[in-house]
C-alpha distance (Angstrom), angle and dihedral (degrees) to the residues before:
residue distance angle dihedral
X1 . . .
X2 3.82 . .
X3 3.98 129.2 .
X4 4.12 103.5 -119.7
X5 3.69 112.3 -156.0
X6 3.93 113.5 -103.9
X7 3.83 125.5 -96.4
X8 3.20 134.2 -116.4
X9 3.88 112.9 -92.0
X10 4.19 111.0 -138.6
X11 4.02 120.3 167.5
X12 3.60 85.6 -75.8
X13 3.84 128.1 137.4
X14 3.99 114.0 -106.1
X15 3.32 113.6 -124.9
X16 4.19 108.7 -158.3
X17 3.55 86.7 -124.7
X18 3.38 89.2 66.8
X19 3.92 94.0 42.4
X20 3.46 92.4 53.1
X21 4.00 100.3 56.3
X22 3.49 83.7 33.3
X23 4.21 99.6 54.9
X24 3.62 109.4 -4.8
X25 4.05 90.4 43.4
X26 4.04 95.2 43.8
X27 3.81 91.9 41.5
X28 4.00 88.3 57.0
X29 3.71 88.6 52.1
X30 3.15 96.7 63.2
X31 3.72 128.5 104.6
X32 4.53 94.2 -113.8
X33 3.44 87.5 49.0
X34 4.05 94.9 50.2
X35 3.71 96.9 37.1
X36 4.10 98.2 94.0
X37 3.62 108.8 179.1
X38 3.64 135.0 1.4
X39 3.70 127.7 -72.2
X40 3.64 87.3 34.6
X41 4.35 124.0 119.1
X42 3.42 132.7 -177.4
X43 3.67 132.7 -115.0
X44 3.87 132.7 -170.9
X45 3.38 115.2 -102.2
X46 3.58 105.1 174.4
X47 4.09 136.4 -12.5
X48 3.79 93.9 -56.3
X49 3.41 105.1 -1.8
X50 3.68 127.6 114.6
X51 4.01 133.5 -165.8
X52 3.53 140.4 172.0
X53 3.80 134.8 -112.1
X54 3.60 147.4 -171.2
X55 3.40 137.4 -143.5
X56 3.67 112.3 -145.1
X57 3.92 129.7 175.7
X58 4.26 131.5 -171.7
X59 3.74 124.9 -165.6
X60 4.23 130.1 -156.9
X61 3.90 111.7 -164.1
X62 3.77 97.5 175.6
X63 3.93 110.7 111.7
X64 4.09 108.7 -134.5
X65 3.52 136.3 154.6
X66 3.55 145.3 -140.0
X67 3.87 147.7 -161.6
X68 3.90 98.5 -162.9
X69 3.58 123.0 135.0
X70 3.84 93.6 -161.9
X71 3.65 123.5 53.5
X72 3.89 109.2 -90.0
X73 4.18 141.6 153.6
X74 3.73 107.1 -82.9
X75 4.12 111.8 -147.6
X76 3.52 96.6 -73.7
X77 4.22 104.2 49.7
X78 3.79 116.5 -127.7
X79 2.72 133.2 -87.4
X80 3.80 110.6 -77.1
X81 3.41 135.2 -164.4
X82 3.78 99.2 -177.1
X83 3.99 122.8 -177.5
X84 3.86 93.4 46.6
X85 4.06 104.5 173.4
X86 3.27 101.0 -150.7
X87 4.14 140.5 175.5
X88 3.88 118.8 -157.0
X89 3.59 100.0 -52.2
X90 3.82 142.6 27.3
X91 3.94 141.3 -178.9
X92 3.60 118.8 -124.9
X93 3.82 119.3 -168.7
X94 4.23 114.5 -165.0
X95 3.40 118.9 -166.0
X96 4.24 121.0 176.3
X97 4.00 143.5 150.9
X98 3.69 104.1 -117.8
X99 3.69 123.5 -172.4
X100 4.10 128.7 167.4
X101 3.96 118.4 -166.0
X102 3.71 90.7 -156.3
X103 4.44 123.5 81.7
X104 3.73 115.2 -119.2
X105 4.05 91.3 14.6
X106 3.77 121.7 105.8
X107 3.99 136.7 -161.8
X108 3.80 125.0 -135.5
X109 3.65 140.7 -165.7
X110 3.62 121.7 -157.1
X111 4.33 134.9 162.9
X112 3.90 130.2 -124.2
X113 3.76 132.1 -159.1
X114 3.59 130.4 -144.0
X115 3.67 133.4 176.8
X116 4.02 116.0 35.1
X117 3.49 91.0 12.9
X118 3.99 124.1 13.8
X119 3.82 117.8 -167.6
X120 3.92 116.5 166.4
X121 3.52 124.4 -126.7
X122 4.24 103.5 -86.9
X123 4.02 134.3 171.6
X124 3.20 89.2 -108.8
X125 3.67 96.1 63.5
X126 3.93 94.3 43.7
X127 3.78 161.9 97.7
X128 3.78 117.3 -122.2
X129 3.78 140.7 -171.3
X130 3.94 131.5 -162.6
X131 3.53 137.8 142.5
X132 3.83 134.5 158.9
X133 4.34 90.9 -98.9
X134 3.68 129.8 75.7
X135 3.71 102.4 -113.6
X136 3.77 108.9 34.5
X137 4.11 106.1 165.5
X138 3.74 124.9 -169.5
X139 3.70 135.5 149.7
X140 3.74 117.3 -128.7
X141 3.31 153.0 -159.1
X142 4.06 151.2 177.7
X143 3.37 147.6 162.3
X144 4.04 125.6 -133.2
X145 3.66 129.6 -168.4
X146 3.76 109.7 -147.7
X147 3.79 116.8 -164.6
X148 4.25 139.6 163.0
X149 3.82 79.1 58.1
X150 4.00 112.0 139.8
X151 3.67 115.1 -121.7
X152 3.38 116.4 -102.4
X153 4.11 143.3 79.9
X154 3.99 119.9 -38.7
X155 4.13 135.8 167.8
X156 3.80 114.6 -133.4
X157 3.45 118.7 -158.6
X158 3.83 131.1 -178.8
X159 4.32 117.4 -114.4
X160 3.74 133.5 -149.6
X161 3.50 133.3 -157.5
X162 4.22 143.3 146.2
X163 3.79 126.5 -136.8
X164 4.35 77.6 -136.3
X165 3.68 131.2 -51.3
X166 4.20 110.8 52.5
X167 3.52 131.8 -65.2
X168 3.58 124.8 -146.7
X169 3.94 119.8 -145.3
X170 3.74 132.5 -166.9
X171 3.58 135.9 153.0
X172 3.53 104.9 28.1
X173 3.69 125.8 -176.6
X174 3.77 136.1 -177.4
X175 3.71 133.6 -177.0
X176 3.45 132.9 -174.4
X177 3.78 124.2 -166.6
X178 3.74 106.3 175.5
X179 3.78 135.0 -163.5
């Protein structure tokens, strides 16, 4: 529901139609009366309207590796943070230990979306590792704001994939804080 801008009072009599979408209807607009459980904040969603959001975050501690070239689940999927309610635009931190056992070749973790909005894992939208020794280790992390999204529900899932040799993974992190 959106907050309307009060009227004008004159020496007129109220009818409680007019109280009610005046009070009752601008009082449920508001961001106390939207805010339903804790944890929750509220975003603008469109000229006077309000919703609420969630941050939510999923964590993988199991070290794995991989030798894929394209960005794919390793054994132990994610993490996910599935039913994300989201507006038009959401942050998205990554955080990962990447390793490669091969010189020159680098490991990268990236997210994907499904459901309202599906975006696959890309460069762009990653960590990466490389260094001129087999074995370079790091942990990692990044933030990404995603945008042109259309509101609704999505799943976002962490990726995995090597530039050549294999990667090793291990504590892998994703949070989603979505507007």
């Amino acid at each position: 529901m959106a907050w309307t801008a009060p009227i004008t009072w004159t020496n007129a009599v109220l009818t409680a139609a007019q109280l009610n979408a005046q009070l009752r209807d601008n009082m449920n607009a508001t961001a106390t009366a939207i805010v339903s459980a804790e944890g929750q904040y509220v975003v603008g969603t469109a000229a006077n309207t309000l919703a609420n959001r969630i941050a939510t975050a999923a964590n993988v501690d199991v070290i794995e590796t991989s030798t894929s070239t394209i960005f794919t689940n390793l054994t132990t999927n994610g993490p996910t943070v599935g039913s994300m309610v989201h507006g038009t635009r959401a942050l998205m931190s990554i955080y990962s230990y990447l390793a490669n056992n091969t010189a020159n070749q680098g490991a990268l973790t990236g997210f994907a979306m499904v459901g309202s909005h599906t975006l696959a894992a890309d460069d762009s939208r990653s960590i990466y590792l490389t260094g001129p020794a087999a074995v370079p280790a790091g942990v990692f992390g990044a933030v990404f704001l995603t945008t042109s999204m259309p509101a609704g529900t999505s799943q976002v899932q962490l990726k995995y994939r090597v530039t050549g040799g294999t990667g090793t993974f291990d504590h892998r992190r994703l949070w989603t804080v979505p507007f």
